[in-house]
C-alpha positions as a Python dict, from the first residue, in 0.01 Angstrom:
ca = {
    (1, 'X'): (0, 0, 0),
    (2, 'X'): (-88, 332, -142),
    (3, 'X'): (-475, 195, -121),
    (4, 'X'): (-423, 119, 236),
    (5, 'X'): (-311, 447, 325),
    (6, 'X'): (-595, 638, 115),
    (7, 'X'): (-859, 450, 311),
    (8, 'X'): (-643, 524, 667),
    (9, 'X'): (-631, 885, 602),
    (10, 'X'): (-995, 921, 458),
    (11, 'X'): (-1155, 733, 769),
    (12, 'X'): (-1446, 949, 933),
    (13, 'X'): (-1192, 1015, 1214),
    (14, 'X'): (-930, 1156, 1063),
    (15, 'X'): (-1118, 1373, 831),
    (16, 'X'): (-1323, 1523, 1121),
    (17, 'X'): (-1052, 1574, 1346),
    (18, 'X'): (-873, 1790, 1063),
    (19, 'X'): (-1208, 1975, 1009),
    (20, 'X'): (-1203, 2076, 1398),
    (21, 'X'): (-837, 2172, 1363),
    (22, 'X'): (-912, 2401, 1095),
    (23, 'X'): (-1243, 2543, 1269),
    (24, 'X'): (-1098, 2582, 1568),
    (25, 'X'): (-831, 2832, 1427),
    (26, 'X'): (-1115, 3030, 1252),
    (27, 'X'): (-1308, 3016, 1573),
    (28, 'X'): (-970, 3130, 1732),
    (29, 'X'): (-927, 3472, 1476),
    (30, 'X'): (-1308, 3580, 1522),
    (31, 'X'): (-1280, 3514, 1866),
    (32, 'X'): (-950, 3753, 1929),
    (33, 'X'): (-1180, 3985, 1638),
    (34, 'X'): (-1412, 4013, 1829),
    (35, 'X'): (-1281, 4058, 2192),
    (36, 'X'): (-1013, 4305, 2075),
    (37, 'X'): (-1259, 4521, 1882),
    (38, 'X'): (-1588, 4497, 2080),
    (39, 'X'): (-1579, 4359, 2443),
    (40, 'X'): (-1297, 4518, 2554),
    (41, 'X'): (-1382, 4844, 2447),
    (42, 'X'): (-1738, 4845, 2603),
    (43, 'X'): (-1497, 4683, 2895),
    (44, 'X'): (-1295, 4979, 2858),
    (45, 'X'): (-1608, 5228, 2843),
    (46, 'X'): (-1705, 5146, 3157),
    (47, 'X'): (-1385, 5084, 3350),
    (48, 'X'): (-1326, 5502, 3259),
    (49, 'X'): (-1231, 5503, 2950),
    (50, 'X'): (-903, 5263, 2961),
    (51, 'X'): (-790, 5024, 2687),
    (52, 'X'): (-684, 4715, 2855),
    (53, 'X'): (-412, 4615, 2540),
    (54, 'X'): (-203, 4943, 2668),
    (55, 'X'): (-216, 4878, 3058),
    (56, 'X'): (174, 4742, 3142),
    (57, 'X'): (393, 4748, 3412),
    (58, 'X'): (707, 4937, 3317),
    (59, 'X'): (1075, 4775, 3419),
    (60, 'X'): (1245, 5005, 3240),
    (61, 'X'): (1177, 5325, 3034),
    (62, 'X'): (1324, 5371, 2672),
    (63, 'X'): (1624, 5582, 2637),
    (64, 'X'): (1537, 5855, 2315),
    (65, 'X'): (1872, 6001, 2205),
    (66, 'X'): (1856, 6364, 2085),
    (67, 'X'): (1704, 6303, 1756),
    (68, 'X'): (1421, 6166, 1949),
    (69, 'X'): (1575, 5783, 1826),
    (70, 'X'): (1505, 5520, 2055),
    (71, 'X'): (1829, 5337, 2119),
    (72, 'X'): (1718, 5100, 2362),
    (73, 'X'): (1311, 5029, 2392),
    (74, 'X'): (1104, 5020, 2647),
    (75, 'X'): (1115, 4674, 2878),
    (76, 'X'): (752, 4604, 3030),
    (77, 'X'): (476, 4387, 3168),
    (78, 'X'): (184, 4399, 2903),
    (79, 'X'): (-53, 4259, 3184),
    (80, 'X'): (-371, 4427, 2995),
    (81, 'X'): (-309, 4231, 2662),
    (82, 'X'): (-288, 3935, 2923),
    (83, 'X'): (-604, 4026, 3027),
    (84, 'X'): (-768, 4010, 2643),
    (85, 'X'): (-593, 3650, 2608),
    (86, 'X'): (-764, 3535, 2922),
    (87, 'X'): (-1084, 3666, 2769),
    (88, 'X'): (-1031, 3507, 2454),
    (89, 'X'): (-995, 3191, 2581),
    (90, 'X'): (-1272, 3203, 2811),
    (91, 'X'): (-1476, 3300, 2485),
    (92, 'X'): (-1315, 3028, 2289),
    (93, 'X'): (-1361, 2716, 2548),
    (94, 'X'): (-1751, 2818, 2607),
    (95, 'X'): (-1797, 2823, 2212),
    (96, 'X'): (-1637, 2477, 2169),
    (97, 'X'): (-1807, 2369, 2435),
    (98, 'X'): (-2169, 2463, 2267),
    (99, 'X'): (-2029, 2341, 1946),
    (100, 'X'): (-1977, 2003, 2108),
    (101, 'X'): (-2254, 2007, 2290),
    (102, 'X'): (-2487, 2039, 1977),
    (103, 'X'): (-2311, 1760, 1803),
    (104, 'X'): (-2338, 1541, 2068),
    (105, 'X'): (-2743, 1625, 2046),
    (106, 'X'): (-2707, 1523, 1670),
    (107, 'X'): (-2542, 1184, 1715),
    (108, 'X'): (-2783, 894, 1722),
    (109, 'X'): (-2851, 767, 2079),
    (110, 'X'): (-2674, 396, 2138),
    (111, 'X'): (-2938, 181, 2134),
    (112, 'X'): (-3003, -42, 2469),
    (113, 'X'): (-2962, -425, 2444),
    (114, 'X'): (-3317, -543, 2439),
    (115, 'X'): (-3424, -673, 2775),
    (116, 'X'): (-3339, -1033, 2863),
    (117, 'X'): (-3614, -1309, 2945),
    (118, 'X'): (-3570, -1469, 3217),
    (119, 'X'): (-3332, -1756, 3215),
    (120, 'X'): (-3447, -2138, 3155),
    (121, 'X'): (-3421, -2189, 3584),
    (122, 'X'): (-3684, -1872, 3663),
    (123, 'X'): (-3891, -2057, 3359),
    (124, 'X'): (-3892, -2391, 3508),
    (125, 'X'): (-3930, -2296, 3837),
    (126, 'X'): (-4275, -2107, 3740),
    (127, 'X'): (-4402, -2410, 3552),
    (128, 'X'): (-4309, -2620, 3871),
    (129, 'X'): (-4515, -2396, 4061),
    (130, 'X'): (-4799, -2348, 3811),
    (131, 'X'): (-4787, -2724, 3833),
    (132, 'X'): (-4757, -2771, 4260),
    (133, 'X'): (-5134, -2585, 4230),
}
């Protein structure tokens, strides 16, 4: 049983399935690295300056009590950090998509059924005609 269950989980399949898992979490972190700390600055650069992470709608502002406590935060929209997810996944699904794309280029092409003779009727019916002349 135990055998059985080695060769299951050890099956090409399984094994590359958890090696895209794990790549595609890695992928994931340098993506969100490299959105948060490059694109959307230059993003930010030339939009005037803004950082897109801090742009919200605010429902409600914070209430500071006189020590300068805040005793009940701020409730808001964080539609700029929505903004940097949207760009992460955009980012993320074209990278998977090249990744896939090049392993698809490295798989060996099926190979195509080699072409069929003709059957014994188109064969007898040229030897009946090779024979009418």
């Amino acid at each position: 049983m135990l055998k059985e269950f080695k060769e299951f989980i050890m099956t090409g399949n399984v094994v590359e399935f958890a090696v895209a898992v794990i790549m595609a979490g890695a992928i994931g972190g340098v993506v969100k690295g490299f959105v948060d700390n490059i694109v959307m600055p230059v993003v930010g650069h030339f939009s005037g300056g803004m950082d897109f992470a801090e742009l919200k709608v605010v429902l409600s502002e914070a209430i500071v009590n006189a020590e300068g406590v805040v005793t009940t935060p701020e409730n808001a929209i964080m539609w700029g950090s929505w903004v940097n997810t949207i760009v992460n996944l955009i980012i993320v699904g074209f990278v998977m998509f090249l990744i896939v794309k090049a392993y698809n280029k490295t798989k060996k092409p099926a190979e195509e059924p080699a072409p069929a003779g003709p059957s014994q009727e188109d064969l007898l019916a040229e030897i009946r005609d090779l024979l009418k002349k």
